[in-house]
C-alpha positions in Angstrom: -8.3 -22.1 -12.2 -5.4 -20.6 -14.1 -4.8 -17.0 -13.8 -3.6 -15.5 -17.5 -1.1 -12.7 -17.2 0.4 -10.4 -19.9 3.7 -9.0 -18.9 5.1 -5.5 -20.5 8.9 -5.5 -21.7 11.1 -5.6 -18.9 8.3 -6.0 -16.6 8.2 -7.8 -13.6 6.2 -9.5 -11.5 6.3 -11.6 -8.0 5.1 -15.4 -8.4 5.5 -17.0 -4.8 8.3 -15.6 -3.4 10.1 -15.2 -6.8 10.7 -11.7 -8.7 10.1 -12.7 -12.8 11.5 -10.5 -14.9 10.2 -10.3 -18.4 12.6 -10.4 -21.5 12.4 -7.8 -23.8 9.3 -8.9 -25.6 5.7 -8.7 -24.7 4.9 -11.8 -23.3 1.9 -14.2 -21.7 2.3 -16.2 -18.6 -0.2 -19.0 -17.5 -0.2 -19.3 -13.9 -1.4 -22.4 -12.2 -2.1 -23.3 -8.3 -2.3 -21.1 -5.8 0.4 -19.3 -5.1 0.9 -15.0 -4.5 1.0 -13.0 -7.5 1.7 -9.2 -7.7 2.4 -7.1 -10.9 4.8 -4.7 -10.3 3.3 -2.0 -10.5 1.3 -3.1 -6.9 4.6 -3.8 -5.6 6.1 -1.4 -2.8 9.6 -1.9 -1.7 10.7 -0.6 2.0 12.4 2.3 0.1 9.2 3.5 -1.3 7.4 3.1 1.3 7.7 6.7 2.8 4.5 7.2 4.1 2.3 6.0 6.7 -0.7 4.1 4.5 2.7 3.0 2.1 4.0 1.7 5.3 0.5 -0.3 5.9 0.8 -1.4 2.4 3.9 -3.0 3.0 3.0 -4.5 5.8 -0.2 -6.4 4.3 2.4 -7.0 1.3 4.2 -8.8 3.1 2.2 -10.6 5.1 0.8 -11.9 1.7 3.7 -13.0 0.2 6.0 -14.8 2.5 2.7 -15.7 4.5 3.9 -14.8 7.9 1.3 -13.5 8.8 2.4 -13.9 13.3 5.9 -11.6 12.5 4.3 -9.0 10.7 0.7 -8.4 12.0 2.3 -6.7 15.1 3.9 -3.8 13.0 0.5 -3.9 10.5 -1.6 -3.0 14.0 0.5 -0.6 15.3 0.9 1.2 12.3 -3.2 1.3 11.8 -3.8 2.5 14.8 -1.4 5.4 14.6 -2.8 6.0 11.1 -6.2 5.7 12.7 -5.4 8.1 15.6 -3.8 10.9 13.1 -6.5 11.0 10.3 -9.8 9.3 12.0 -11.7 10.3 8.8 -9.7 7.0 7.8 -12.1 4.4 9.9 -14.2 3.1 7.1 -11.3 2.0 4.9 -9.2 0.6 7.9 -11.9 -1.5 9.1 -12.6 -3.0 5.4 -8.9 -3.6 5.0 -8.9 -5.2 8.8 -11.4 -7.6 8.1 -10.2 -8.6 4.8 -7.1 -9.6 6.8 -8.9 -11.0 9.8 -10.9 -13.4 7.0 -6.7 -13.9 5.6 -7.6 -12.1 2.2 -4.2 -10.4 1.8 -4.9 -9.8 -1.9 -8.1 -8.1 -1.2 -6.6 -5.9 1.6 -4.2 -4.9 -0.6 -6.5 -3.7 -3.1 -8.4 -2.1 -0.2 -5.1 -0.7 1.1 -5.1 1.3 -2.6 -8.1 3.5 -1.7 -6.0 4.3 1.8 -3.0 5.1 -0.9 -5.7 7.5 -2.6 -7.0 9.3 0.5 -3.5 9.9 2.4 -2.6 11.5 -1.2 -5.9 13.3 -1.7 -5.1 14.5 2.0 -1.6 15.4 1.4 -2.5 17.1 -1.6 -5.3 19.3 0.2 -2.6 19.9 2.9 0.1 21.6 0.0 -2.8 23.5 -1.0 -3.9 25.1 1.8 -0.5 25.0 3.4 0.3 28.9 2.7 -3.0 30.4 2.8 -2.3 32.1 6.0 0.5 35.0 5.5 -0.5 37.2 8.4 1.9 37.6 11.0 1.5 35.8 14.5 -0.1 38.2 16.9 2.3 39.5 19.2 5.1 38.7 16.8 7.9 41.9 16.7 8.8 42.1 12.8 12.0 42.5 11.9 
């Protein structure tokens, strides 16, 4: 089945291992076989990827798009489980993303791996907001 993709001006997008850039135009692209697609607005590059779930992201983006799957599923663990350890409130979306990947549905993880991109940031931004609610001083603190 052919998969039917508009592309923005300028916009790129990853067929296979291959970054397509658009021209300047508006354009359609009809996509045939089987091979890894991301827009790029999914795609995360290592720079970007500057916090944990971005880092879990990467991982799984990886892992579907040059398919090696045995040189990056080390890092992918060890980076849920320290994810896992630090926000356990997490466990429902890891374990969907997990076995998405155990069943080799990288796609679908990743789209999984979004909603872990929405918590960390729902969690980061309940973190700034409550961050200075406590002005008191510490007890037993001398004040200057």
């Amino acid at each position: 089945m052919a998969l039917k993709v508009e592309l923005k001006p300028n916009e790129r997008i990853i067929i296979g291992t291959a970054v397509v850039r658009n021209g300047e135009q508006r354009t359609s692209l009809i996509i045939e076989g089987h091979a890894p697609i991301l827009r790029e607005k999914d795609i995360l590059s290592p720079r970007t990827a500057d916090t944990p779930a971005k880092l879990i992201y990467l991982a799984i983006q990886l892992m579907y798009i040059d398919g090696r799957v045995a040189e990056n599923i080390g890092t992918y663990n060890k980076l849920v489980t320290d994810f896992q350890n630090a926000v356990p409130s997490s466990t429902n979306i890891l374990m969907a993303i997990h076995n998405h990947i155990l069943n080799a549905e990288f796609y679908k993880a990743l789209k999984e791996a979004k909603q872990l991109l929405a918590y960390e940031r729902k969690l980061f931004e309940h973190a700034a907001r409550n961050s200075g609610l406590r002005e008191d001083p510490v007890p037993g603190a001398q004040s200057a």
